[in-house]
Chimera marker file (.cmm) of the C-alpha trace (Angstrom):
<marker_set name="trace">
<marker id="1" x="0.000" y="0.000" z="0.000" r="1" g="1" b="0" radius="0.5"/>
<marker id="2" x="2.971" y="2.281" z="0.963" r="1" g="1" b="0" radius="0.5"/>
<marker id="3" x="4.489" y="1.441" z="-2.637" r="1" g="1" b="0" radius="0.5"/>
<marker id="4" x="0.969" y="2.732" z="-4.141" r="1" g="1" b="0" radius="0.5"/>
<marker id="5" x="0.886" y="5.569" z="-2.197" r="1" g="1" b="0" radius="0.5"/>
<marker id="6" x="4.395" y="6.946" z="-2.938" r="1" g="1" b="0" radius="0.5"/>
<marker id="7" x="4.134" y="6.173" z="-6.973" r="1" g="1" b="0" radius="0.5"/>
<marker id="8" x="1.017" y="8.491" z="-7.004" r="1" g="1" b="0" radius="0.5"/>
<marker id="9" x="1.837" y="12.226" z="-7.513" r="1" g="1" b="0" radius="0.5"/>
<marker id="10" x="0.249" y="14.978" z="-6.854" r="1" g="1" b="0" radius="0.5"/>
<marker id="11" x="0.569" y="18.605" z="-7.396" r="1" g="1" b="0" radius="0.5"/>
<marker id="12" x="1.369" y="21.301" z="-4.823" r="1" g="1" b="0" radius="0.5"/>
<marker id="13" x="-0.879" y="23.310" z="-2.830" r="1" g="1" b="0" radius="0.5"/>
<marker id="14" x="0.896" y="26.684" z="-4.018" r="1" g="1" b="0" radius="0.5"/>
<marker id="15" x="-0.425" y="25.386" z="-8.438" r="1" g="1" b="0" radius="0.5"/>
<marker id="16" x="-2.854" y="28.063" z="-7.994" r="1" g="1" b="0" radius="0.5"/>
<marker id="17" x="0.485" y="30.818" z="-6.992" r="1" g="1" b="0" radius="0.5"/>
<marker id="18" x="2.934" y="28.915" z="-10.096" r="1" g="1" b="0" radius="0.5"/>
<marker id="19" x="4.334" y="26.137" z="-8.457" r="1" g="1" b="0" radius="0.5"/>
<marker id="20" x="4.291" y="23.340" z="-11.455" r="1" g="1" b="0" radius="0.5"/>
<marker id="21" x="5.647" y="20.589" z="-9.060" r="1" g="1" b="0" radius="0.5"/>
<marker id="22" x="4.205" y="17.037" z="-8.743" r="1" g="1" b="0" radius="0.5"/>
<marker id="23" x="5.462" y="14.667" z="-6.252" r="1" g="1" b="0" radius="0.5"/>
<marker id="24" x="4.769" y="12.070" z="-4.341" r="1" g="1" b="0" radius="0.5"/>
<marker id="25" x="2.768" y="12.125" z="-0.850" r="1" g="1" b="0" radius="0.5"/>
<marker id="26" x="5.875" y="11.451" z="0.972" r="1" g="1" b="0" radius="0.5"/>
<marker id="27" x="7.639" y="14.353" z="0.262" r="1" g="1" b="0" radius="0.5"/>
<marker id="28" x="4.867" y="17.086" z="-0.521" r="1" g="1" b="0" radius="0.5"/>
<marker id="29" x="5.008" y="18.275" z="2.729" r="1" g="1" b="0" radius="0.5"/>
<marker id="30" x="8.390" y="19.397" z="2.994" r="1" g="1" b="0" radius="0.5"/>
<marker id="31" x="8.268" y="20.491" z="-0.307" r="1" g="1" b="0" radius="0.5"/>
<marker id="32" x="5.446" y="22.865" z="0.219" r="1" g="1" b="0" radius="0.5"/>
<marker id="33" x="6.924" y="24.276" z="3.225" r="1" g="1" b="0" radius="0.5"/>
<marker id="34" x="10.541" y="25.616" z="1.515" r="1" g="1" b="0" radius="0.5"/>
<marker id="35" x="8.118" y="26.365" z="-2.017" r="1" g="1" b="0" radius="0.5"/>
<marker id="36" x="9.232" y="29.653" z="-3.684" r="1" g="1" b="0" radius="0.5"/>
<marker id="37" x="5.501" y="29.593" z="-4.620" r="1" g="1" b="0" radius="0.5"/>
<marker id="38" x="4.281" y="29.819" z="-0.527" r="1" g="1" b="0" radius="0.5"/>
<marker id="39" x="2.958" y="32.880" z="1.103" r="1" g="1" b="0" radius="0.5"/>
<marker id="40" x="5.631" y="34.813" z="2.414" r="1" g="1" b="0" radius="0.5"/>
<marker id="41" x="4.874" y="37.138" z="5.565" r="1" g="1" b="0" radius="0.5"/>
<marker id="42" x="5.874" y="40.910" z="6.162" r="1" g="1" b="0" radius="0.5"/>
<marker id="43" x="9.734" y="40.660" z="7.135" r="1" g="1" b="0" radius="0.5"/>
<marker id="44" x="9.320" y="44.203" z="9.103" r="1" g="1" b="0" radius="0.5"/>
<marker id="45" x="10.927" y="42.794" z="12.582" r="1" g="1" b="0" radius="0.5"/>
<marker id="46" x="9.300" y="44.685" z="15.768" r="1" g="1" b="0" radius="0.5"/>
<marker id="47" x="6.115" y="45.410" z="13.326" r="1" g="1" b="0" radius="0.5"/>
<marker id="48" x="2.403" y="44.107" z="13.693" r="1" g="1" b="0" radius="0.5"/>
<marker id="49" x="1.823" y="43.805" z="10.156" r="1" g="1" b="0" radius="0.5"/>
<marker id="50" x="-0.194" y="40.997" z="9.095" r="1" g="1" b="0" radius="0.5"/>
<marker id="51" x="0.640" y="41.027" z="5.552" r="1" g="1" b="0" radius="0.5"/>
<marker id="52" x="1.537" y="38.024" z="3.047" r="1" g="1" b="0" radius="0.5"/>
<marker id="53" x="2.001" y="38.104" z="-0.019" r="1" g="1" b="0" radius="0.5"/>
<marker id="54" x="4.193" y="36.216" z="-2.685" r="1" g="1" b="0" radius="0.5"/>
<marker id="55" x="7.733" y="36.970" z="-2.670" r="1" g="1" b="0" radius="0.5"/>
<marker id="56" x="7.925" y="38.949" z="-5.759" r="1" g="1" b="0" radius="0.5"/>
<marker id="57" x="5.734" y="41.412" z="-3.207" r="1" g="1" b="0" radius="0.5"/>
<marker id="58" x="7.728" y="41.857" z="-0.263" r="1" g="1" b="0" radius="0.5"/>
<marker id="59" x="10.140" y="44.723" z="-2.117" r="1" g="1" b="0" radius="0.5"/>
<marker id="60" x="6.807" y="46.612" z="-2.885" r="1" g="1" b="0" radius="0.5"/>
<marker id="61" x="4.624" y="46.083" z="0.584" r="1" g="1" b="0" radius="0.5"/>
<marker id="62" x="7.967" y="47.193" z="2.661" r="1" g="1" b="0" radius="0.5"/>
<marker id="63" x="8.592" y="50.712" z="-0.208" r="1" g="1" b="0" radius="0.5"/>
<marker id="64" x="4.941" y="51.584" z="0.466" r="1" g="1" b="0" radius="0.5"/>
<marker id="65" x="3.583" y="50.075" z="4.254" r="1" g="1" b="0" radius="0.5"/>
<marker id="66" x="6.998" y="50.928" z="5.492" r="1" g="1" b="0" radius="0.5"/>
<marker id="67" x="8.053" y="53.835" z="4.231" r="1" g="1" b="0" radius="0.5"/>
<marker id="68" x="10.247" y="54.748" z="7.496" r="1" g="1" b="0" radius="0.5"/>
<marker id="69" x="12.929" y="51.797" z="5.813" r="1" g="1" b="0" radius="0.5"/>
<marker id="70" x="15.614" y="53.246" z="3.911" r="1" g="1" b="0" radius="0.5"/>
<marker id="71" x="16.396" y="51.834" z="1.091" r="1" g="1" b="0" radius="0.5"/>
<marker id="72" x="20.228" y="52.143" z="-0.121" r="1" g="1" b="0" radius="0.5"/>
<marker id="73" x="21.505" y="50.971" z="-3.631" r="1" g="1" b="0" radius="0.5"/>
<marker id="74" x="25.240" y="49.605" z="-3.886" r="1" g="1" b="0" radius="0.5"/>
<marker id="75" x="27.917" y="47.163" z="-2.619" r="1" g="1" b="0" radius="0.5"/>
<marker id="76" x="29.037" y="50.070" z="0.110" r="1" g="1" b="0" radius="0.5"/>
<marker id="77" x="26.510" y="49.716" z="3.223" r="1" g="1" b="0" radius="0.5"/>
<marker id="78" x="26.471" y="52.853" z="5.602" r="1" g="1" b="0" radius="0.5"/>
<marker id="79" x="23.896" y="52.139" z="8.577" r="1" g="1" b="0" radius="0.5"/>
<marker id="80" x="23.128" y="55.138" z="10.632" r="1" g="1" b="0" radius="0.5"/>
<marker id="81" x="21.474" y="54.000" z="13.965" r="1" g="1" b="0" radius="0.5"/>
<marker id="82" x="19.700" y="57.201" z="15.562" r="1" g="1" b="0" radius="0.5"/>
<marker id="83" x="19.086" y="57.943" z="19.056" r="1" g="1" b="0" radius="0.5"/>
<marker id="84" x="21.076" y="54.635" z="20.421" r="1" g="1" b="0" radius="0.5"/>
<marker id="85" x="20.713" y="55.853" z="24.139" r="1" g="1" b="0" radius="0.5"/>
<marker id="86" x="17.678" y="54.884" z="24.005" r="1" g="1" b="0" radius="0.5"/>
<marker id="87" x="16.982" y="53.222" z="27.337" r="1" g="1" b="0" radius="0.5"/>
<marker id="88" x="14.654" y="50.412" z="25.832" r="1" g="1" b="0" radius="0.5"/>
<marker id="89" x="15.044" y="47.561" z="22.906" r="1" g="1" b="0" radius="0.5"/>
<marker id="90" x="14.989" y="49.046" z="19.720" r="1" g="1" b="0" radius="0.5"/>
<marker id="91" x="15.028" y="48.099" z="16.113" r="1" g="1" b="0" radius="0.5"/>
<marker id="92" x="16.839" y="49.786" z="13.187" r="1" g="1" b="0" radius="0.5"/>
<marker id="93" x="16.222" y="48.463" z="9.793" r="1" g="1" b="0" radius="0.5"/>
<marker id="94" x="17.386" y="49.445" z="6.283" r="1" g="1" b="0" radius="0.5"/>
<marker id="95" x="17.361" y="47.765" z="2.939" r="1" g="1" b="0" radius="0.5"/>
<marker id="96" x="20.314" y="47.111" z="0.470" r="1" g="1" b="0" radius="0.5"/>
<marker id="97" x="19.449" y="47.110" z="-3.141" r="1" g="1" b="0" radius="0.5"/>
<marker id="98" x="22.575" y="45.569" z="-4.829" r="1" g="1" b="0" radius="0.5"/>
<marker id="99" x="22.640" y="43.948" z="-8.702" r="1" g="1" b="0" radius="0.5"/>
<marker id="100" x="18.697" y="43.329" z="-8.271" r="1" g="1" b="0" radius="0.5"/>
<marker id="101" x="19.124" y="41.667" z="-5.506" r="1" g="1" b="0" radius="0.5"/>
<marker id="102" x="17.316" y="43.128" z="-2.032" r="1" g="1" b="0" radius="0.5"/>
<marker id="103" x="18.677" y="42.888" z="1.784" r="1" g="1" b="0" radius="0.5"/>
<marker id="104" x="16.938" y="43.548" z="4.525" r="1" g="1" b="0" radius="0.5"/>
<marker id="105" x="19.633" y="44.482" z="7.447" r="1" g="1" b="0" radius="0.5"/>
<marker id="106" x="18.781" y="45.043" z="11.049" r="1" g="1" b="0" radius="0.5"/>
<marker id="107" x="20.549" y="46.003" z="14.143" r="1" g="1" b="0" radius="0.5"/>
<marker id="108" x="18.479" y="44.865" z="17.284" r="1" g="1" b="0" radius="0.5"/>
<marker id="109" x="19.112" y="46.962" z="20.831" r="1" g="1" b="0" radius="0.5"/>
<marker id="110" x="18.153" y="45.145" z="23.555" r="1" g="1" b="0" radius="0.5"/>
<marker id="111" x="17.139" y="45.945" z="26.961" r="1" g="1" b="0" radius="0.5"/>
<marker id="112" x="20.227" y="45.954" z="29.547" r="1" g="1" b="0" radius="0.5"/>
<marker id="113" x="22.047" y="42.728" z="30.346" r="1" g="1" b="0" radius="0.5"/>
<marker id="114" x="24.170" y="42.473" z="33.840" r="1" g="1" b="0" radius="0.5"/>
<marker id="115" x="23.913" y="46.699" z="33.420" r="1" g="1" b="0" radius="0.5"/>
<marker id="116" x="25.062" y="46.338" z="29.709" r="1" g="1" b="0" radius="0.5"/>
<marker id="117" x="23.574" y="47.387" z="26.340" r="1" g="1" b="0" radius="0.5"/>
<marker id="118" x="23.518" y="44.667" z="23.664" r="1" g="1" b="0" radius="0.5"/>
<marker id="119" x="23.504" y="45.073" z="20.229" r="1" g="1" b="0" radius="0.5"/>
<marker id="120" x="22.837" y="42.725" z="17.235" r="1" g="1" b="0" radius="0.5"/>
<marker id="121" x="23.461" y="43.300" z="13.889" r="1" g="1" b="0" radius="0.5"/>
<marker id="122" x="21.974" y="40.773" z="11.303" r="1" g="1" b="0" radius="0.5"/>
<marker id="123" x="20.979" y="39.753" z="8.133" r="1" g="1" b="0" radius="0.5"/>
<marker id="124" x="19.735" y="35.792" z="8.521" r="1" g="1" b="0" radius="0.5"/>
<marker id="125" x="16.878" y="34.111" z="8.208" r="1" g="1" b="0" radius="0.5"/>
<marker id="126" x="13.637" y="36.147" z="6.570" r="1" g="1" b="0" radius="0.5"/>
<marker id="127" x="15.431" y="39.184" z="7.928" r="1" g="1" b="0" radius="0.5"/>
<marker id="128" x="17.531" y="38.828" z="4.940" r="1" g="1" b="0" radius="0.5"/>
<marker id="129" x="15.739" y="38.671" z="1.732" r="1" g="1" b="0" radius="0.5"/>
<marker id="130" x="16.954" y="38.038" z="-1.590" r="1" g="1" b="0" radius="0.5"/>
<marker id="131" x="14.810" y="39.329" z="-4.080" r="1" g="1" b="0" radius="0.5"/>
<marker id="132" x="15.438" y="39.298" z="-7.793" r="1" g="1" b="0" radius="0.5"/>
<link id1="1" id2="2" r="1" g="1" b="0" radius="0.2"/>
<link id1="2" id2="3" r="1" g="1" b="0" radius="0.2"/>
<link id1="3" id2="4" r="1" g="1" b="0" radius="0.2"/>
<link id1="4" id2="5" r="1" g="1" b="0" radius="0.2"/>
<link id1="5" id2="6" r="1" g="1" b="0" radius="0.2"/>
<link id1="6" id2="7" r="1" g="1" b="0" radius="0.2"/>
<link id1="7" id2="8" r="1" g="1" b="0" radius="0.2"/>
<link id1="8" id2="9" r="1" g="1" b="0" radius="0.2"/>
<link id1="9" id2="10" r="1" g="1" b="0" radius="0.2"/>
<link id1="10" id2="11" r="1" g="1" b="0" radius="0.2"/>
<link id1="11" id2="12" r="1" g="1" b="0" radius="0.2"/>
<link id1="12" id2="13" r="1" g="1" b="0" radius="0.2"/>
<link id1="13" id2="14" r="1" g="1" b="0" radius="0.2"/>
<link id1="14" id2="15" r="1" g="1" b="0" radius="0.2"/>
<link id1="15" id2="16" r="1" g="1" b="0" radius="0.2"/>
<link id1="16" id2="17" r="1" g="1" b="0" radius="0.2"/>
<link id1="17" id2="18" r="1" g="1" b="0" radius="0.2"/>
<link id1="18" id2="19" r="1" g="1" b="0" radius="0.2"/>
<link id1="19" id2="20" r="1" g="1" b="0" radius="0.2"/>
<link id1="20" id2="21" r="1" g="1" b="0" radius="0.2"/>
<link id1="21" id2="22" r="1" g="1" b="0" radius="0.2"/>
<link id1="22" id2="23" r="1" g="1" b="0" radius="0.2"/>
<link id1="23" id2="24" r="1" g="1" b="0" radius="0.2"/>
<link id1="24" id2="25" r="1" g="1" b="0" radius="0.2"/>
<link id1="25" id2="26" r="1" g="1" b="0" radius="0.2"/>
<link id1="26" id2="27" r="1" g="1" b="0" radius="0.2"/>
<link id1="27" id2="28" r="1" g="1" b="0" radius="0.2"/>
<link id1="28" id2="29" r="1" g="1" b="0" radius="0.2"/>
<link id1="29" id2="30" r="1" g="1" b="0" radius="0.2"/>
<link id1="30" id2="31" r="1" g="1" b="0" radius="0.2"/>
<link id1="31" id2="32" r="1" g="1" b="0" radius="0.2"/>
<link id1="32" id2="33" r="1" g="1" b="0" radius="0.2"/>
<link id1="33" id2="34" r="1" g="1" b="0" radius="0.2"/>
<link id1="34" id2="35" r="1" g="1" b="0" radius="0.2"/>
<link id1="35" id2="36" r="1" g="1" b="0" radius="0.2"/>
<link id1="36" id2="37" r="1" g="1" b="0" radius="0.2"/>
<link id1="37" id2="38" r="1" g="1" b="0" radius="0.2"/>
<link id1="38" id2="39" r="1" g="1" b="0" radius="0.2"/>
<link id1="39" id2="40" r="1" g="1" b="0" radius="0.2"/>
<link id1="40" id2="41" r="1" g="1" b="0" radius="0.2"/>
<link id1="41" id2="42" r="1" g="1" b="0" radius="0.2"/>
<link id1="42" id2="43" r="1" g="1" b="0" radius="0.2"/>
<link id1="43" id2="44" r="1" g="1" b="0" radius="0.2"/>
<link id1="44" id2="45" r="1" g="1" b="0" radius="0.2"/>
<link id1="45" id2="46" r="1" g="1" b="0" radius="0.2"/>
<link id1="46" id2="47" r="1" g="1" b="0" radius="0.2"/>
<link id1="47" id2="48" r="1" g="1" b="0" radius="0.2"/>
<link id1="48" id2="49" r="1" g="1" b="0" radius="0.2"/>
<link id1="49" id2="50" r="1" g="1" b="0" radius="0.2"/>
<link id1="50" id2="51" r="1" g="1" b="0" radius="0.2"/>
<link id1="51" id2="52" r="1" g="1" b="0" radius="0.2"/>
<link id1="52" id2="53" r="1" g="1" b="0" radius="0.2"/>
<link id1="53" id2="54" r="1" g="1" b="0" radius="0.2"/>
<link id1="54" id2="55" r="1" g="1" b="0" radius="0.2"/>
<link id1="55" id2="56" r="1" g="1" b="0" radius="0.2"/>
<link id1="56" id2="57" r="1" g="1" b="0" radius="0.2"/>
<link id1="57" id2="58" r="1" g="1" b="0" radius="0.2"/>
<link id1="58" id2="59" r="1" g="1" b="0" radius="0.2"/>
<link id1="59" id2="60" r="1" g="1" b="0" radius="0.2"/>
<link id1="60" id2="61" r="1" g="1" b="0" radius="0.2"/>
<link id1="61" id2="62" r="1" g="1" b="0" radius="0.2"/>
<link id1="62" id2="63" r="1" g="1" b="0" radius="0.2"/>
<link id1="63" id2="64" r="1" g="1" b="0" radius="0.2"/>
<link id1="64" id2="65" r="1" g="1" b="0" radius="0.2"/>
<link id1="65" id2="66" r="1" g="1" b="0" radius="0.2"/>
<link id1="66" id2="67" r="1" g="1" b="0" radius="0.2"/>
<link id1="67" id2="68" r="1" g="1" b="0" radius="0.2"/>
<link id1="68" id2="69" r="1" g="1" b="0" radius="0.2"/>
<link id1="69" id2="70" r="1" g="1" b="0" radius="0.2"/>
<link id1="70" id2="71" r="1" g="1" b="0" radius="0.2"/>
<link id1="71" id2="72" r="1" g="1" b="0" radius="0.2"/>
<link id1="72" id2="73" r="1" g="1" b="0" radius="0.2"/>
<link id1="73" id2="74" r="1" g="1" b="0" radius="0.2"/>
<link id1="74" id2="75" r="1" g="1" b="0" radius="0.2"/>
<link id1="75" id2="76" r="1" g="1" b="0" radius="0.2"/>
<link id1="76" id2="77" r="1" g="1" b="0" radius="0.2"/>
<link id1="77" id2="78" r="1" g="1" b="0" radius="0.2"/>
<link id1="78" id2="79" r="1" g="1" b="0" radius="0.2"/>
<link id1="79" id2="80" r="1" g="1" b="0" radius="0.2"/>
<link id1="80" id2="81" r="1" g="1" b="0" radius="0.2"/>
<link id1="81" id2="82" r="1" g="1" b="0" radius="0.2"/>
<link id1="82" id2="83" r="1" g="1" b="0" radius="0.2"/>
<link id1="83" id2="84" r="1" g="1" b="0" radius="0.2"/>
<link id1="84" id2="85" r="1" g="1" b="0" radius="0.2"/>
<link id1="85" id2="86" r="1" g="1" b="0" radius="0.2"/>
<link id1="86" id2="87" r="1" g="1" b="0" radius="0.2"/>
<link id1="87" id2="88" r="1" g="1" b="0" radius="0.2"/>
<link id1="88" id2="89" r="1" g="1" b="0" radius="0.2"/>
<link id1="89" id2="90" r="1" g="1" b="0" radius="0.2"/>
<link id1="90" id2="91" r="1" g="1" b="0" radius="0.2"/>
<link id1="91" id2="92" r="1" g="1" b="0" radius="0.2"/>
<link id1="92" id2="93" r="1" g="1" b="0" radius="0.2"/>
<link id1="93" id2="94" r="1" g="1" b="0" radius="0.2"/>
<link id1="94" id2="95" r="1" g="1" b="0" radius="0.2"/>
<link id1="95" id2="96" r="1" g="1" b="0" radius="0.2"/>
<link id1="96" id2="97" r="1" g="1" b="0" radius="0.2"/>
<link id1="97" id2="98" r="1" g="1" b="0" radius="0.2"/>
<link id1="98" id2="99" r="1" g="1" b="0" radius="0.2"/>
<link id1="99" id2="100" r="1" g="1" b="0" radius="0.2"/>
<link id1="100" id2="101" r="1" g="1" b="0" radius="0.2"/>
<link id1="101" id2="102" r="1" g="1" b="0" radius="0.2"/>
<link id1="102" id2="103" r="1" g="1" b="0" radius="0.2"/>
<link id1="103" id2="104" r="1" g="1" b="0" radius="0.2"/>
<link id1="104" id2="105" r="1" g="1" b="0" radius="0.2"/>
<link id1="105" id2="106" r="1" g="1" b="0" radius="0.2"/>
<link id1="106" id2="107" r="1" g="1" b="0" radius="0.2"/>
<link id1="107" id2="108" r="1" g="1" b="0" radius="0.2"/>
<link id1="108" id2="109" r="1" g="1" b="0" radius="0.2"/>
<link id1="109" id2="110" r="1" g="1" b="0" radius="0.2"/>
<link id1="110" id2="111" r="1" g="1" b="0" radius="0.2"/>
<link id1="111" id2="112" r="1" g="1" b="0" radius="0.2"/>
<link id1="112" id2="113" r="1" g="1" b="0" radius="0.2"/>
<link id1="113" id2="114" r="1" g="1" b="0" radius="0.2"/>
<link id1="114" id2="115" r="1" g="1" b="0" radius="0.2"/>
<link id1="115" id2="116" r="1" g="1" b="0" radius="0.2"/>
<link id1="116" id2="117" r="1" g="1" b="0" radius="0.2"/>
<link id1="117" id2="118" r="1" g="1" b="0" radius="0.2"/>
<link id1="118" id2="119" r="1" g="1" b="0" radius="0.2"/>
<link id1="119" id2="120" r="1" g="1" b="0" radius="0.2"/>
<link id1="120" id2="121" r="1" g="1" b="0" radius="0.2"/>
<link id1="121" id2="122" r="1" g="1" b="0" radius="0.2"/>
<link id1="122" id2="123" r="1" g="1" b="0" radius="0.2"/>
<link id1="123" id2="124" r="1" g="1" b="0" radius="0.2"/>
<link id1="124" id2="125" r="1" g="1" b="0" radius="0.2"/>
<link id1="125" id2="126" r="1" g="1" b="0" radius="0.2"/>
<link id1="126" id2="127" r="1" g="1" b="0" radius="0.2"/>
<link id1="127" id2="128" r="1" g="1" b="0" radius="0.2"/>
<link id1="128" id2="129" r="1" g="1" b="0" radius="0.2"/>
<link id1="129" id2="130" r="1" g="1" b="0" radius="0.2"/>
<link id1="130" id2="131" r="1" g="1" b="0" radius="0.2"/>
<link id1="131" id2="132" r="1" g="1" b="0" radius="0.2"/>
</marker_set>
């Protein structure tokens, strides 16, 4: 039955967005999860926004829901974090357009440790995008 159920194939939920993949039960899952095709989520860290949209949307939702992001163009990256005396956590993102591809950087304040300030810079996970 197992044997049966892996030769059948069938297509992934995300057809309807332009995924043309068939496969087999098996592996649909894990497929559809990692799918360029998926719904991709606002990126904005420290926002509320609900939004999702294909990926091919993200560049537009952040230029016009999030208009406080800069967006730079170029290899050279200059981040300007504001007010960093701030005595709470605080965000600071930009976006780095280089050779069509898009970056979403962020440096991440967060609240005192042991009497210290802490801060992160990063570009990982759906905090960096790579749109083309």
């Amino acid at each position: 039955m197992e044997k049966v159920a892996n030769s059948v194939l069938s297509p992934c939920k995300h057809a309807s967005s332009g995924c043309e993949i068939t496969l087999p039960h098996t592996e649909k899952a894990d497929h559809e999860e990692l799918c360029e095709f998926r719904p991709y989520s606002c990126p904005c860290p420290g926002a509320s926004c609900k939004w999702q949209g294909s990926l091919e949307a993200v560049m537009p939702h952040l230029m016009h829901q999030h208009k406080s992001i800069t967006t730079l163009q170029g290899e050279d990256i200059v981040f300007l974090a504001t007010d960093i005396s701030l005595p709470r956590a605080v965000d600071w993102v930009m976006m780095q357009s280089y050779f069509g591809f898009h970056f979403m950087l962020v440096l991440e304040k967060q609240d005192k440790y042991d009497g210290h300030q802490q801060c992160f810079a990063f570009s990982g996970g759906v905090s960096a995008i790579s749109l083309h």
